[in-house]
C-alpha positions in Angstrom: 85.2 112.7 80.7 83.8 110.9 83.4 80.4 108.9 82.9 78.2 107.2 84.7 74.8 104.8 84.4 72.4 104.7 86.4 68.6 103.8 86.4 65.9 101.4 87.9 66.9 98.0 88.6 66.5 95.9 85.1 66.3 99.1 83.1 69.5 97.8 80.9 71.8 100.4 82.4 74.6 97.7 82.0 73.8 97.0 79.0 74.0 100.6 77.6 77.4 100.6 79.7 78.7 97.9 77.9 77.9 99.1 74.5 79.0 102.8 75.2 82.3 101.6 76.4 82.8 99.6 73.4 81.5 102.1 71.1 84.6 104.5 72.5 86.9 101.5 72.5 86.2 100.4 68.8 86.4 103.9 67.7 90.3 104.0 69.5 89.3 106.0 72.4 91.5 105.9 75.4 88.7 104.4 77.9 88.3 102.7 81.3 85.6 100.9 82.1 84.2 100.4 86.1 81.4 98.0 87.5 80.3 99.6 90.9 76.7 98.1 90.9 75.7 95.4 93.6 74.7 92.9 91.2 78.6 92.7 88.8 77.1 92.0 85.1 79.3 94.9 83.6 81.9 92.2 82.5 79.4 89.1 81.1 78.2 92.2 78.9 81.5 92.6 78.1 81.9 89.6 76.4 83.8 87.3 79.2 82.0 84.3 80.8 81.4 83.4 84.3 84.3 82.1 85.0 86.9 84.9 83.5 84.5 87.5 85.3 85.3 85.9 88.6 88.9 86.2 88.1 89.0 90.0 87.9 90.4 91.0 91.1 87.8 93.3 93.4 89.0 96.8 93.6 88.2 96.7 97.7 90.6 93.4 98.2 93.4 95.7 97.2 92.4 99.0 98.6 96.2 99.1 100.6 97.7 99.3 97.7 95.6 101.7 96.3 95.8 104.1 99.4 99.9 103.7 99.1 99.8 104.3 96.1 97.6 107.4 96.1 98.8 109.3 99.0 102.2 109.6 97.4 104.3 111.8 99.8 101.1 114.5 100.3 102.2 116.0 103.8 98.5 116.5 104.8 98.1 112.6 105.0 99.6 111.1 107.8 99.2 107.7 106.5 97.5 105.4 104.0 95.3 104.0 106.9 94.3 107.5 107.6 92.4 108.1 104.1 88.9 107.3 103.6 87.1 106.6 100.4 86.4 110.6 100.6 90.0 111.4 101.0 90.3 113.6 98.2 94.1 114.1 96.6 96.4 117.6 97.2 100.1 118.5 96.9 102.4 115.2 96.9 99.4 113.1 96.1 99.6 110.6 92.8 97.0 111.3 90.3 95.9 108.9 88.2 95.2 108.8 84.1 93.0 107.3 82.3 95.6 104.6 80.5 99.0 104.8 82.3 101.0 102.2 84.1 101.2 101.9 88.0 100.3 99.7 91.2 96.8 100.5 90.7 95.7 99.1 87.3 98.5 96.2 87.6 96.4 94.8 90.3 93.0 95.5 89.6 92.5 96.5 86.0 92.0 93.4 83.1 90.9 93.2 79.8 87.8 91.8 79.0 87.9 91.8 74.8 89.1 95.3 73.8 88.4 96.5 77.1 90.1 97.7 80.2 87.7 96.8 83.1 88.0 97.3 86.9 85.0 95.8 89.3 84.1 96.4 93.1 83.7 93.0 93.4 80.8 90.5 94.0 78.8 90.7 97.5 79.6 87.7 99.5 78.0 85.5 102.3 80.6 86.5 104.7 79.3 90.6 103.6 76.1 89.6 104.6 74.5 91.3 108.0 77.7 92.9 108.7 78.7 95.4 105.6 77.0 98.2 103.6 77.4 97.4 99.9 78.9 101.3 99.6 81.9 99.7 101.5 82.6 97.6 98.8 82.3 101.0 96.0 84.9 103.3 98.3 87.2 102.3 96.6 85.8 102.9 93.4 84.9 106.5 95.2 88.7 107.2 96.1 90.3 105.7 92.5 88.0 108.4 91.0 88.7 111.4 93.6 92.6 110.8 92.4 91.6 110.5 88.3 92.6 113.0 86.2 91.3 112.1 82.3 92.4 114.4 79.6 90.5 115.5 76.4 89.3 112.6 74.1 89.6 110.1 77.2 86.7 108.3 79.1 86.0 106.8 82.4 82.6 104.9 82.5 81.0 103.4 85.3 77.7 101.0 85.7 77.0 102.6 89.3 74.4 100.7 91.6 70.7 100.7 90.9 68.3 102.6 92.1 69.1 106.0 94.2 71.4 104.0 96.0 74.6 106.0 94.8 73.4 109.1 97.0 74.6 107.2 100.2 77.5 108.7 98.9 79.4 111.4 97.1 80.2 109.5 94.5 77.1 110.8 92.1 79.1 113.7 91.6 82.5 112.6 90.5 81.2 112.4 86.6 80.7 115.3 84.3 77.5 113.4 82.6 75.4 110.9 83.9 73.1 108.7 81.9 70.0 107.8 83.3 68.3 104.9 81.9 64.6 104.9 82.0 61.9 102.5 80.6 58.8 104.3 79.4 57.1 103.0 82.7 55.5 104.7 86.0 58.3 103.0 87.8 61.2 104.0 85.8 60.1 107.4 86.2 60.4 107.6 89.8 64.0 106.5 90.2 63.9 109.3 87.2 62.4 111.8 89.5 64.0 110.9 92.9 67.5 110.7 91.1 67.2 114.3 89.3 65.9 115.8 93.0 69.4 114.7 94.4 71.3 115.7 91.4 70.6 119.2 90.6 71.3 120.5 93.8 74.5 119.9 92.9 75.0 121.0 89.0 75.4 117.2 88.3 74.6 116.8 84.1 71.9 114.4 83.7 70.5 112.7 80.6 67.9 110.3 79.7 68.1 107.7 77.7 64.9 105.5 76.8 65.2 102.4 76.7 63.0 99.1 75.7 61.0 101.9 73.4 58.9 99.6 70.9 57.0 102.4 69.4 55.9 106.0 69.4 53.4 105.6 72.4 56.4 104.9 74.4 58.4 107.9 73.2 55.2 110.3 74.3 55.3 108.7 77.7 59.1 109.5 78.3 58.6 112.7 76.7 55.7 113.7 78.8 57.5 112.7 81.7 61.5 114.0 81.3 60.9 116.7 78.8 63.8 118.7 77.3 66.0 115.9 79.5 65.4 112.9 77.1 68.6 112.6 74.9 67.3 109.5 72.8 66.2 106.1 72.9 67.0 102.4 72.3 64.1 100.5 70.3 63.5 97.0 70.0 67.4 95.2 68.7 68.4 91.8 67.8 71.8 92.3 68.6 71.0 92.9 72.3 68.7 90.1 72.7 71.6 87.8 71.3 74.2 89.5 73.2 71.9 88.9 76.5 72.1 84.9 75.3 75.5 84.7 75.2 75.8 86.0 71.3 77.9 88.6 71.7 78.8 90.0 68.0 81.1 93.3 66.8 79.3 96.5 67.2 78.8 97.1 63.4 75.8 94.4 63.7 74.1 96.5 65.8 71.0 98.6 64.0 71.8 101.6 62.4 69.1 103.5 64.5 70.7 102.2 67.8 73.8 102.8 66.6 72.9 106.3 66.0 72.0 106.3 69.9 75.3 105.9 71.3 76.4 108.7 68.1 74.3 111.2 70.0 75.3 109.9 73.5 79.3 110.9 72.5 78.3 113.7 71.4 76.5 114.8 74.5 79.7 113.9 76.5 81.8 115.9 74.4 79.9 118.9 74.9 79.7 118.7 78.4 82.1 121.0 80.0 84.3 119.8 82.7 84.4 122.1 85.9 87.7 120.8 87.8 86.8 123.2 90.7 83.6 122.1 90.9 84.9 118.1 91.3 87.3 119.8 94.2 84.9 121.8 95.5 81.7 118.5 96.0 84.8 116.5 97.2 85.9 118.6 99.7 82.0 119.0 100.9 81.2 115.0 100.9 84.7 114.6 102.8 84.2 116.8 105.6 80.7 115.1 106.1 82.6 111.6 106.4 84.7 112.9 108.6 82.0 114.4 111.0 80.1 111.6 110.7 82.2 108.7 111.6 85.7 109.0 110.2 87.4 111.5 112.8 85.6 109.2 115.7 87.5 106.4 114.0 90.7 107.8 113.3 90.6 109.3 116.8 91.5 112.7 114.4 90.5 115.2 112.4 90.4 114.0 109.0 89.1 117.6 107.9 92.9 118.6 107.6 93.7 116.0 104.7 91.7 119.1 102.7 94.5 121.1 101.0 91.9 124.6 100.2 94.5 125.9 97.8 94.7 122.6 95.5 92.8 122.1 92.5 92.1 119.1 91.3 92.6 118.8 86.8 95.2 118.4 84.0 96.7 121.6 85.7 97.7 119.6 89.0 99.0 116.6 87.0 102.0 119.1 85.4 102.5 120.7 88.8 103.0 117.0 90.0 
């Protein structure tokens, strides 16, 4: 499964990320973990310092090798410089899994504690005035387009604050996003304008509250997200320590939290993956891409990377 966080800037989506991801780990689930928001704290929540965190190499400084090693010999793609972050994968193109070895991972992916982490990679001052941050996540976009993950396995990703992650497809390469939500007025917007975006497209979309200190704050959410409100996070030691630095082993954290991320699993489990769906959104948001700017660029029509026939799943992992 495929996973994302979202929610209002300082809503503790990252947090929640981190846990999750080492709730899965702990419990010997196959998982990969991804930071695609503009500010990286995915790996500090981790457990790694400042300094470690720095040294895990951006997913955009090695997007060549990425694109060679995706395209594989796929007939449609005349070249790695050719694909796009929407470039989605068809016959002769390598797929990825969830824990494998190849190019990809040995470049980008490291282990922070028990778990395997890829980031986008910091903004910078030479970024600044002259790139869009969702240049920097396209490569997160196209590593996801090419990721096939079996039963029992899990890809999750801390995606950018905010409705930011609309700029692009990418919203709708998960099969159940989380969205974090404080039981304030503000929360619930980014709430309200994320769920507008994502229903128009089937996307699966739970709340989790967050920062809930009593029952007040459960009626707010409640009267606000309705039958869409999974559970919620109270007031816990454990994260306030892990936020200073403290970070201890999951079975410190409060039963009643820990029963949080008990229900969250089980909502991913029960989501249903629709491969044709995946094709079918990835197809859409490339075709845009390539109207919009990438065929001006390319000085072609990127349209006929699209293989119609070729389904992306487990299925075309034992045809490759």
């Amino acid at each position: 499964m495929k996973v994302a966080f979202v929610g209002k800037g300082g809503s503790g989506k990252t947090t929640l990320a981190s846990l999750f991801v080492r709730y899965l780990v702990e419990d010997g689930r196959p998982a990969l973990a991804v930071d695609a928001d503009i500010n990286q704290h995915l790996a500090v929540a981790l457990g790694a310092d400042e300094d470690q965190a720095r040294t895990i190499p951006p997913l955009g400084e090695h997007l060549a090798t990425i694109k060679d090693h995706l395209r594989g010999d796929n007939p449609r793609i005349a070249s790695s410089d050719a694909m796009m972050k929407t470039t989605p994968p068809g016959p002769g193109s390598r797929l990825l899994r969830v824990v494998e070895q190849n190019p990809v991972y040995a470049a980008c992916v490291r282990p922070v504690g028990a778990v395997r982490l890829a980031v986008t990679g910091a903004f910078t001052e030479a970024d600044l005035g002259v790139a869009c941050y969702h240049s920097k996540v396209g490569a997160v976009e196209l590593l996801l387009n090419h990721l096939v993950d079996g039963p029992g396995e899990y890809v999750v990703v801390d995606m950018t604050a905010g409705a930011d992650s609309f700029a692009s497809g990418m919203f709708t390469r998960f099969d159940r996003t989380f969205l974090v939500c404080e039981p304030t007025v503000r929360s619930i917007a980014v709430y309200r304008q994320y769920l507008g975006h994502a229903r128009d497209y089937g996307v699966a979309v739970s709340v989790v509250g967050n920062k809930v200190e009593d029952d007040t704050d459960v009626a707010f959410l409640r009267e606000h997200v309705g039958d869409d409100l999974l559970c919620w996070v109270g007031r816990s030691v454990y994260v306030k320590n892990a936020e200073r630095g403290h970070l201890a082993p999951l079975s410190a954290l409060e039963p009643a939290n820990r029963a949080v991320l008990d229900q969250m699993h089980a909502a991913v489990d029960a989501t249903v993956q629709d491969w044709d769906a995946f094709t079918r959104h990835a197809h859409e948001f490339h075709r845009r891409n390539a109207f919009a700017w990438g065929n001006g660029q390319a000085g072609t029509d990127l349209t006929e990377q699209i293989d119609p026939d070729f389904v992306m799943g487990p299925a075309a992992i034992s045809a490759r």
